[in-house]
VEXKE-676356 format. One record per residue (C-alpha): x, y, z; residue in one letter; residue number from 1. Coordinates in nm, 4 decimals, padded with zeros to 6 digits, always signed. Each point is the difference from the previous one (the first is absolute). Layout:
N
<mardo xx="X" yy="Y" zz="Z" resn="A" resi="NUM"/>
...
This chain:
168
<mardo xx="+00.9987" yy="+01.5921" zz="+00.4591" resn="X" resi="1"/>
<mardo xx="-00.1819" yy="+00.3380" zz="+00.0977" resn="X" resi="2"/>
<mardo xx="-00.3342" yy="+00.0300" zz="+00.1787" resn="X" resi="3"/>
<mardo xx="-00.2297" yy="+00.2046" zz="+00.1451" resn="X" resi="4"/>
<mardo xx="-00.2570" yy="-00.0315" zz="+00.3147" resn="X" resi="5"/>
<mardo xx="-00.2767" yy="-00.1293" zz="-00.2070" resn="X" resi="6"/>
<mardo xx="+00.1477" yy="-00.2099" zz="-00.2514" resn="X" resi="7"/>
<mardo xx="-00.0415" yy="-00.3390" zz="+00.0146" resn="X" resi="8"/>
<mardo xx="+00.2324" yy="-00.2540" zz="+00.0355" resn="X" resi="9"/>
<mardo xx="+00.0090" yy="-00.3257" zz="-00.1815" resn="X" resi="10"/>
<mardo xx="+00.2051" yy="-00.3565" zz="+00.0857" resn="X" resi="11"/>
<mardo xx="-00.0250" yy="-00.2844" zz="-00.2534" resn="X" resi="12"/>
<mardo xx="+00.0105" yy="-00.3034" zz="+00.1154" resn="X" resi="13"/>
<mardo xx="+00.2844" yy="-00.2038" zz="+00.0146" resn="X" resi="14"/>
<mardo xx="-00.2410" yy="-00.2988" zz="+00.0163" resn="X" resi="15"/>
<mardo xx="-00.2681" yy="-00.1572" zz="-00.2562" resn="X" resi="16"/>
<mardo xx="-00.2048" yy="-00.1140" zz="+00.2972" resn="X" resi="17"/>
<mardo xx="-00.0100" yy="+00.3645" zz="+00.1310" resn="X" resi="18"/>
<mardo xx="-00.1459" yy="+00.3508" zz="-00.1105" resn="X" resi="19"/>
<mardo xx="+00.1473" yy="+00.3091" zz="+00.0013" resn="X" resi="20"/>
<mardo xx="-00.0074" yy="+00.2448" zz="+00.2745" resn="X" resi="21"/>
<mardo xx="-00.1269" yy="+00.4192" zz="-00.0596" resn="X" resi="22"/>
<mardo xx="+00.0811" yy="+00.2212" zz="+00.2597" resn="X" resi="23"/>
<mardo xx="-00.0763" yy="+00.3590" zz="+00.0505" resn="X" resi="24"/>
<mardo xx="+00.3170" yy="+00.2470" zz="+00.0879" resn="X" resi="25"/>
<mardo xx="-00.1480" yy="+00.1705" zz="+00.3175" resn="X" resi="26"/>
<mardo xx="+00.3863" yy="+00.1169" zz="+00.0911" resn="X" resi="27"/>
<mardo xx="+00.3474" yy="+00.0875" zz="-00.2133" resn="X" resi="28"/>
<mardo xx="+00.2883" yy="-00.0862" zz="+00.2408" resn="X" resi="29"/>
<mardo xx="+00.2867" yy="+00.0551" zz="-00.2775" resn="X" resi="30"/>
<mardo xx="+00.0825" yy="+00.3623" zz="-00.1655" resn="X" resi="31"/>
<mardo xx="-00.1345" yy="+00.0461" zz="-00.3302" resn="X" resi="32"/>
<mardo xx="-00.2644" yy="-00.2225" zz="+00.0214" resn="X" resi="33"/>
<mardo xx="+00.2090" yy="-00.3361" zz="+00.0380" resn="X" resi="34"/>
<mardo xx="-00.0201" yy="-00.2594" zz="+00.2184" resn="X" resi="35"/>
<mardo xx="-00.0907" yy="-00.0962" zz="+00.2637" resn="X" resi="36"/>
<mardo xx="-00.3636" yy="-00.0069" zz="+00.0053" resn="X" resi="37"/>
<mardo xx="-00.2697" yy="+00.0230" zz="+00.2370" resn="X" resi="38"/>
<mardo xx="-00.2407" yy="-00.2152" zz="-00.1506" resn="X" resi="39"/>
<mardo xx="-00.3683" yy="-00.1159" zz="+00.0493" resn="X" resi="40"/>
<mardo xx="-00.0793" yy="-00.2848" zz="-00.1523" resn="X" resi="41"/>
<mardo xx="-00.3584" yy="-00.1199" zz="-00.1516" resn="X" resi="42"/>
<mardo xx="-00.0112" yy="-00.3214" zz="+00.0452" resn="X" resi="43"/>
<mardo xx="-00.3993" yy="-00.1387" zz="+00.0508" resn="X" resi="44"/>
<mardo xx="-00.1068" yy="+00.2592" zz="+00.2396" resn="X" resi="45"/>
<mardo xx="+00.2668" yy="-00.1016" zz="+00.2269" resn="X" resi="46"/>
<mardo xx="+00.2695" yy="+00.2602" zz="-00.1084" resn="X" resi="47"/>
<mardo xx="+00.2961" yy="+00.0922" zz="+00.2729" resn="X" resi="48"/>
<mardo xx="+00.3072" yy="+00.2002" zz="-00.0310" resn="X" resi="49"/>
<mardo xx="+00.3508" yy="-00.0780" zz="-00.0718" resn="X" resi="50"/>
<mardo xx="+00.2850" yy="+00.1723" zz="-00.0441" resn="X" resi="51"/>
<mardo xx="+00.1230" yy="-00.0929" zz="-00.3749" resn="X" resi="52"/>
<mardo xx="+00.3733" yy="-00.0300" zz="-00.1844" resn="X" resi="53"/>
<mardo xx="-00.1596" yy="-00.0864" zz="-00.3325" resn="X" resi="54"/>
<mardo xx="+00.2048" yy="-00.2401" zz="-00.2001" resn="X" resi="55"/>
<mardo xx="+00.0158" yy="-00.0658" zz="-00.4024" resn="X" resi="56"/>
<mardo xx="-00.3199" yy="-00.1694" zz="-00.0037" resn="X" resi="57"/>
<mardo xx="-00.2027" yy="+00.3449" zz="+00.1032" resn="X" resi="58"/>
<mardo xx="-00.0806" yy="+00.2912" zz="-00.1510" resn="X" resi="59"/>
<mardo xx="-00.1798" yy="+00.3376" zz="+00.0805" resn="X" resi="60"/>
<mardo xx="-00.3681" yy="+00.0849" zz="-00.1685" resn="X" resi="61"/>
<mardo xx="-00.0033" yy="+00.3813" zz="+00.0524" resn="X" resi="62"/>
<mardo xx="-00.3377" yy="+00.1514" zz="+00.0704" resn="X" resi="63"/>
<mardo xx="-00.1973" yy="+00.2075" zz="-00.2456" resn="X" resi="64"/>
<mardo xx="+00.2081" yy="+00.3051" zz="+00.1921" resn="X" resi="65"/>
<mardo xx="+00.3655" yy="-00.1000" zz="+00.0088" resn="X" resi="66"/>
<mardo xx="-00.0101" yy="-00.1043" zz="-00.3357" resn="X" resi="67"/>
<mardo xx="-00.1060" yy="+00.3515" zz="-00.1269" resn="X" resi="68"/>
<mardo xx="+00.2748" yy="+00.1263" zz="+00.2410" resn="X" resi="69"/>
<mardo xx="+00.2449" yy="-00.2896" zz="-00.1950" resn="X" resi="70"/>
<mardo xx="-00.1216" yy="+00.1601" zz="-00.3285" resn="X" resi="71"/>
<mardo xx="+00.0755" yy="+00.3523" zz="+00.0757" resn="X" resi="72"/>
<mardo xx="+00.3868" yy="-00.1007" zz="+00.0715" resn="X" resi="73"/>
<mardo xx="+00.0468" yy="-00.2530" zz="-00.2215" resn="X" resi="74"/>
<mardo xx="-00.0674" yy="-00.1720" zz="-00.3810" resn="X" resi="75"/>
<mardo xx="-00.2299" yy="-00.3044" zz="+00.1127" resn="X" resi="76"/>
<mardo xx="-00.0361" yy="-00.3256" zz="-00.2207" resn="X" resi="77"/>
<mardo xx="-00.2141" yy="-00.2347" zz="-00.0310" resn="X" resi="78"/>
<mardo xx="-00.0213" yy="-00.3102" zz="-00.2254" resn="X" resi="79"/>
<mardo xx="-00.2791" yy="-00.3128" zz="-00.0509" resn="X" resi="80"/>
<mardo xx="+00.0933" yy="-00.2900" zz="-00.1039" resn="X" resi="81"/>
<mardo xx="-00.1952" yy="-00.3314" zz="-00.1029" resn="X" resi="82"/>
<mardo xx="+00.1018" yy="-00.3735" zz="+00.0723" resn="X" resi="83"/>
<mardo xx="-00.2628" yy="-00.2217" zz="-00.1060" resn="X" resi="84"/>
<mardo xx="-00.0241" yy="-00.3618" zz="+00.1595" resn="X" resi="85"/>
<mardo xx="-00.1256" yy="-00.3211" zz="-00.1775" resn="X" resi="86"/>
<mardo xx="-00.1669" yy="-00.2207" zz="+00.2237" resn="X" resi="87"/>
<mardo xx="-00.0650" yy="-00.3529" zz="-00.1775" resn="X" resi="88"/>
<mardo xx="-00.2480" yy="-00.2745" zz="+00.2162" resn="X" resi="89"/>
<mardo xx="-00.0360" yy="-00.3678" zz="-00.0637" resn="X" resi="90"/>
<mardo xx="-00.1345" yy="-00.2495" zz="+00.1811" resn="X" resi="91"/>
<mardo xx="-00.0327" yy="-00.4253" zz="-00.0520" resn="X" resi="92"/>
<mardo xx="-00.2293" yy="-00.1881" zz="+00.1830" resn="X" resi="93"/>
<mardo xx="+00.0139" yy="-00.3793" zz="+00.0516" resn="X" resi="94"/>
<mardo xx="-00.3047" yy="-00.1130" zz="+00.1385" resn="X" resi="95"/>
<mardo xx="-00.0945" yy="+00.1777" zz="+00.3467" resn="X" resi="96"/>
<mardo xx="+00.3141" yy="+00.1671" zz="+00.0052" resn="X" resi="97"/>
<mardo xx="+00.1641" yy="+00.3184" zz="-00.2218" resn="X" resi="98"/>
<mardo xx="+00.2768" yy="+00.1999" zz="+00.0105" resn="X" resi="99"/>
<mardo xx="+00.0260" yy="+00.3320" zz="-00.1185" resn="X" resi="100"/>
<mardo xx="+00.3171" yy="+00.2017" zz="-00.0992" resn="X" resi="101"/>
<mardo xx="+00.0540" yy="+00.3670" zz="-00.0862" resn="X" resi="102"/>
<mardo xx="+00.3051" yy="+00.1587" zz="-00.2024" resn="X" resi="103"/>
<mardo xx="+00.0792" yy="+00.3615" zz="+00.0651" resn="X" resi="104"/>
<mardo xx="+00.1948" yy="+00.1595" zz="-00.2594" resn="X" resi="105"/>
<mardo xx="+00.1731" yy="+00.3794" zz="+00.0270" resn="X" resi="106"/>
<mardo xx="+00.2030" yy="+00.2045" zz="-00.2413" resn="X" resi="107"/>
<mardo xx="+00.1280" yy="+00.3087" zz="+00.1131" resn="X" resi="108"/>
<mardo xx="+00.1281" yy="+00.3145" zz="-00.2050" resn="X" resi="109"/>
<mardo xx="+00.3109" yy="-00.1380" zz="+00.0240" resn="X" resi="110"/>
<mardo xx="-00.0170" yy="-00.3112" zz="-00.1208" resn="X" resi="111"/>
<mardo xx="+00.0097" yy="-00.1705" zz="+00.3700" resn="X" resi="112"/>
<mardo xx="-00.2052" yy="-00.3370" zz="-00.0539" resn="X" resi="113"/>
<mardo xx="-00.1569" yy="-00.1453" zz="+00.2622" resn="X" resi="114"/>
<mardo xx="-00.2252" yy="-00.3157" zz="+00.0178" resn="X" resi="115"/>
<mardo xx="-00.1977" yy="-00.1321" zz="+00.3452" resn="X" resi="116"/>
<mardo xx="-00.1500" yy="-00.3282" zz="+00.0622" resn="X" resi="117"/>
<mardo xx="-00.2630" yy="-00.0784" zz="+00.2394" resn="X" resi="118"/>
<mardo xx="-00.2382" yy="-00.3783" zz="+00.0572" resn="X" resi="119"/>
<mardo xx="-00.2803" yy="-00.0814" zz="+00.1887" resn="X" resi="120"/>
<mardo xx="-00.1864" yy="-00.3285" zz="+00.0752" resn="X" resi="121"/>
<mardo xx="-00.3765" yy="-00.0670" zz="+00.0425" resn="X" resi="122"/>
<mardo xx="-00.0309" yy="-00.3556" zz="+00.2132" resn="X" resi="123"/>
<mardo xx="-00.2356" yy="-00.1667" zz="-00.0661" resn="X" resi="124"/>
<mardo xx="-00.2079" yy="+00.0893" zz="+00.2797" resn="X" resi="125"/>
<mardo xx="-00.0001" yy="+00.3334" zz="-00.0682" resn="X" resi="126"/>
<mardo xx="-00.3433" yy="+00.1898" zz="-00.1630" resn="X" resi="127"/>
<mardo xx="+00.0926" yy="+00.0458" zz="-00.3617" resn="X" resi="128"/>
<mardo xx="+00.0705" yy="+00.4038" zz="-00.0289" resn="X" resi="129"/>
<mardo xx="+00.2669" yy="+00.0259" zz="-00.2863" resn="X" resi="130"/>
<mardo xx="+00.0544" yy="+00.3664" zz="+00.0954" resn="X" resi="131"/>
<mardo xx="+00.1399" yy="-00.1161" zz="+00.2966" resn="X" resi="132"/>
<mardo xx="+00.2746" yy="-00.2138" zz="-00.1991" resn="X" resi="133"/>
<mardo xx="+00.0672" yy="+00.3093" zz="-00.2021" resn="X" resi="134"/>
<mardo xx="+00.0159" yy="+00.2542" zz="+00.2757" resn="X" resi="135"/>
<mardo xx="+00.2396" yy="-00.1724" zz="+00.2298" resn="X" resi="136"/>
<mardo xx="+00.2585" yy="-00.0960" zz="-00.2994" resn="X" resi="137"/>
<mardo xx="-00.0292" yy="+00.3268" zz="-00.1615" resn="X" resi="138"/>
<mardo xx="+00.0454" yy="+00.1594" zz="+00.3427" resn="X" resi="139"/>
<mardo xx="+00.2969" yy="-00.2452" zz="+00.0672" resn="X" resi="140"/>
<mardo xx="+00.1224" yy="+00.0537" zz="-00.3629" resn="X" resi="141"/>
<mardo xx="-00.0236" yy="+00.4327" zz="+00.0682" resn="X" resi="142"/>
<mardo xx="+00.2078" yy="-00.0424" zz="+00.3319" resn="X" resi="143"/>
<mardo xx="+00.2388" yy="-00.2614" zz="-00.1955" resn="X" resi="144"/>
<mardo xx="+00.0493" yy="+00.3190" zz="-00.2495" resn="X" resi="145"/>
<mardo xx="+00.0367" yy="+00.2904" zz="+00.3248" resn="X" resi="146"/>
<mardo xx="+00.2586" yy="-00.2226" zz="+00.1540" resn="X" resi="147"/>
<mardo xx="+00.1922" yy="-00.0342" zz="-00.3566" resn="X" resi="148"/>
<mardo xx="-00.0532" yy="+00.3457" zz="-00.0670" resn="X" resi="149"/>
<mardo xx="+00.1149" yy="+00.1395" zz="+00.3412" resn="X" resi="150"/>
<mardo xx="+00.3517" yy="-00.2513" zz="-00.0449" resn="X" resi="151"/>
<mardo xx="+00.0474" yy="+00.2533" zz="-00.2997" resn="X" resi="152"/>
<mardo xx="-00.0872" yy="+00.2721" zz="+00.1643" resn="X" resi="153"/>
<mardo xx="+00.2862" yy="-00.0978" zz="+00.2838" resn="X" resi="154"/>
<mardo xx="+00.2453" yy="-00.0783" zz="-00.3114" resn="X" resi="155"/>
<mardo xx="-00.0422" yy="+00.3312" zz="-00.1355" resn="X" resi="156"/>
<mardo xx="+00.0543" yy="+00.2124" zz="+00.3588" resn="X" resi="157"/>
<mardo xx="+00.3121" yy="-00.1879" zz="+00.0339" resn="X" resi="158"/>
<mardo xx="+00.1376" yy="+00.0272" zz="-00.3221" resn="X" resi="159"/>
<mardo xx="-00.0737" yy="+00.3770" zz="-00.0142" resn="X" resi="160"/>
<mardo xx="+00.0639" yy="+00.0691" zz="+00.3611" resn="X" resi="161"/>
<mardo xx="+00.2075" yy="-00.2481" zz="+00.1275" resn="X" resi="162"/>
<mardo xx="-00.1939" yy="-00.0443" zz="+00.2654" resn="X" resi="163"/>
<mardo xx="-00.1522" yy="-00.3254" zz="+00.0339" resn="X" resi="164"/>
<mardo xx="-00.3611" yy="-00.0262" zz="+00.1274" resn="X" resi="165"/>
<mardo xx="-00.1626" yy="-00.3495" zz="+00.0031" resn="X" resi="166"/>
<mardo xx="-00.3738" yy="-00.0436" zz="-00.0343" resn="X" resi="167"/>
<mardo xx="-00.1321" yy="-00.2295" zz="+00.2987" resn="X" resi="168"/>
């Protein structure tokens, strides 16, 4: 990993409950652009400093700048691809109450198949707002999916690396 002052610096989370963290690389303590990093992070208008080791789950976004540099020394690639994600709601209700469940379903270029689950209840006390029902399980059914999907993810460092990192 290479970076500039400038570039920003991105952690994914480790966590389905938590977002991931961009920093801006005010300082390049390593030679040739490596680590360590003095990094200020954007976090909600409350930013601070830290000094950063990145580990496997970051990566540098060049600026507009060092990535012309990049492309002056070096071949640069860059490839899209698409994984599409079927989302299937149903919901029963038995008099005042209803329950509502959401199937995600992923297929990625390499045949990984994944499928999430999510539920939600309406009691019934509750207003009757079937969005709600299908927002909270197709939420819960998307972060049943991340937390499959980043077990593979873990699977696949360690069998290529063998270094094992487990998602938390």
């Amino acid at each position: 990993m290479r970076a500039q002052v400038g570039d920003r610096l991105v952690v994914e989370s480790p966590r389905d409950d938590a977002h991931r963290r961009t920093g801006i690389v005010t300082g390049v303590r390593g030679s040739g652009g490596e680590p360590p990093y003095q990094v200020h992070w954007l976090q909600s208008g409350h930013g601070h400093d830290d000094l950063v080791y990145p580990g496997p789950d970051a990566h540098i976004e060049p600026t507009s700048k060092a990535a012309d540099t990049q492309a002056e020394g070096a071949s640069t690639m860059q490839t899209t691809k698409r994984w599409d994600v079927d989302v299937v709601v149903s919901e029963e209700s038995e008099g005042e109450a209803a329950r509502t469940w959401a199937e995600v379903g992923m297929i990625a270029d390499d045949g990984t198949a994944l499928r999430g689950h999510g539920m939600a209840r309406k009691h019934p006390a509750d207003l009757d707002v079937p969005e709600i029902g299908e927002e909270l399980a197709v939420s819960r059914a998307l972060s049943d999916l991340s937390r499959q999907l980043r077990q593979v993810a873990a699977e696949d460092i360690n069998e290529n690396t063998g270094t094992p990192w487990r998602p938390s």
